[in-house]
C-alpha positions in Angstrom: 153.6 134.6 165.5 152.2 130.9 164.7 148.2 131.2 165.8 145.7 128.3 166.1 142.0 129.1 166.1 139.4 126.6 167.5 136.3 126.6 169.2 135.4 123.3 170.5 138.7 121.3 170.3 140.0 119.8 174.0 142.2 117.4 172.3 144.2 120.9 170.6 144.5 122.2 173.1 145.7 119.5 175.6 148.1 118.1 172.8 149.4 122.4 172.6 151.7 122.4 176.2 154.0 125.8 174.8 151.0 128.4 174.0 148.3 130.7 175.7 145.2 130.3 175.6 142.7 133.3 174.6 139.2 133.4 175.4 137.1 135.9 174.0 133.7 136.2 175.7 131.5 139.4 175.0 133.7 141.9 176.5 135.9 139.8 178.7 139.2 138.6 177.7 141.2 136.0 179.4 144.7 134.0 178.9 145.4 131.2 180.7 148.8 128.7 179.7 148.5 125.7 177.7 150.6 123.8 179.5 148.0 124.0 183.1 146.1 121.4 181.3 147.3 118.0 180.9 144.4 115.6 180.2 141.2 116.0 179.0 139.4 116.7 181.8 141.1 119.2 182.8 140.4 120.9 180.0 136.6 120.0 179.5 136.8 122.0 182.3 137.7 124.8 181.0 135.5 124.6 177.8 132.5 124.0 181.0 133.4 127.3 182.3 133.5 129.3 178.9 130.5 127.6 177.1 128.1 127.5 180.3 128.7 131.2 181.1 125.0 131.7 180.7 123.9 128.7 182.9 126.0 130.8 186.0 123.9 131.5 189.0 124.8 135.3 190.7 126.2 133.8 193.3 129.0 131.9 190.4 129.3 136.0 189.3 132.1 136.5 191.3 134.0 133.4 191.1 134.2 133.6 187.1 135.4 137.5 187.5 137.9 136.8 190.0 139.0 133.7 188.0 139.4 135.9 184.9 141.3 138.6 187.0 143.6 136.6 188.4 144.6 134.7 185.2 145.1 138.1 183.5 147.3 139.5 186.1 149.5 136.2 186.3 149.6 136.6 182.2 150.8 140.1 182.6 147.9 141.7 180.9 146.6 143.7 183.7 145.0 147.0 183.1 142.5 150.1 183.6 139.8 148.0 182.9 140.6 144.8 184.8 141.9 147.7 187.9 138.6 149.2 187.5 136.4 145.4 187.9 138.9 144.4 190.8 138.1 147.9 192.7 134.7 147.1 192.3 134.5 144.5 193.7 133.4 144.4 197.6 135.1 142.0 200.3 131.8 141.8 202.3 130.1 140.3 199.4 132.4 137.2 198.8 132.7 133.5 199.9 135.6 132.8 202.1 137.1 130.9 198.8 136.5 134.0 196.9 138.0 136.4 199.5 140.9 134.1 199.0 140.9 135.2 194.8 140.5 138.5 195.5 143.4 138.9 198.5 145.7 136.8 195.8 145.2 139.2 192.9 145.8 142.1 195.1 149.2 140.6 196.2 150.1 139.7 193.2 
């Protein structure tokens, strides 16, 4: 298994098309596929999303979990845990967008 390691490097992983991405955060983890991105603004926006975590309002909450929840099951790395956070989850309390996430993730 070849690994790379970085923390703050768009051009890496823009120029790295055939990998997975891991982000780590706290207790979250989260794989999403190289080859989604391909400039860099596509994946500043990814590096926005993990660094400014802290800066999320409530009502961002959802979006980030269902975000995270749906990349995990389309990686194949669904389990207890992420079954647990998506049963947890009410309908009533989304945006119409969101309801979108979460219908998606159970289908898929």
């Amino acid at each position: 298994m070849d690994l790379i390691v970085t923390t703050h490097s768009a051009e890496v992983i823009t120029a790295a098309s055939k990998c997975n991405i891991i982000i780590m955060h706290e207790s979250t983890v989260e794989v999403l596929d190289a080859g989604d991105f391909q400039n860099i603004d596509e994946t500043m926006a990814v590096f926005k999303g993990v660094f400014g975590r802290g800066e999320n309002s409530h009502g961002n909450e959802y979006e980030e979990i269902l975000r995270q929840l749906l990349n995990n099951r389309i990686a194949g790395i669904w389990g207890e845990n992420e079954e647990r956070c998506y049963a947890a989850i009410s309908e009533d309390d989304l945006t119409k967008a969101e309801k979108v996430l979460y219908r998606q993730i159970g289908v898929w």
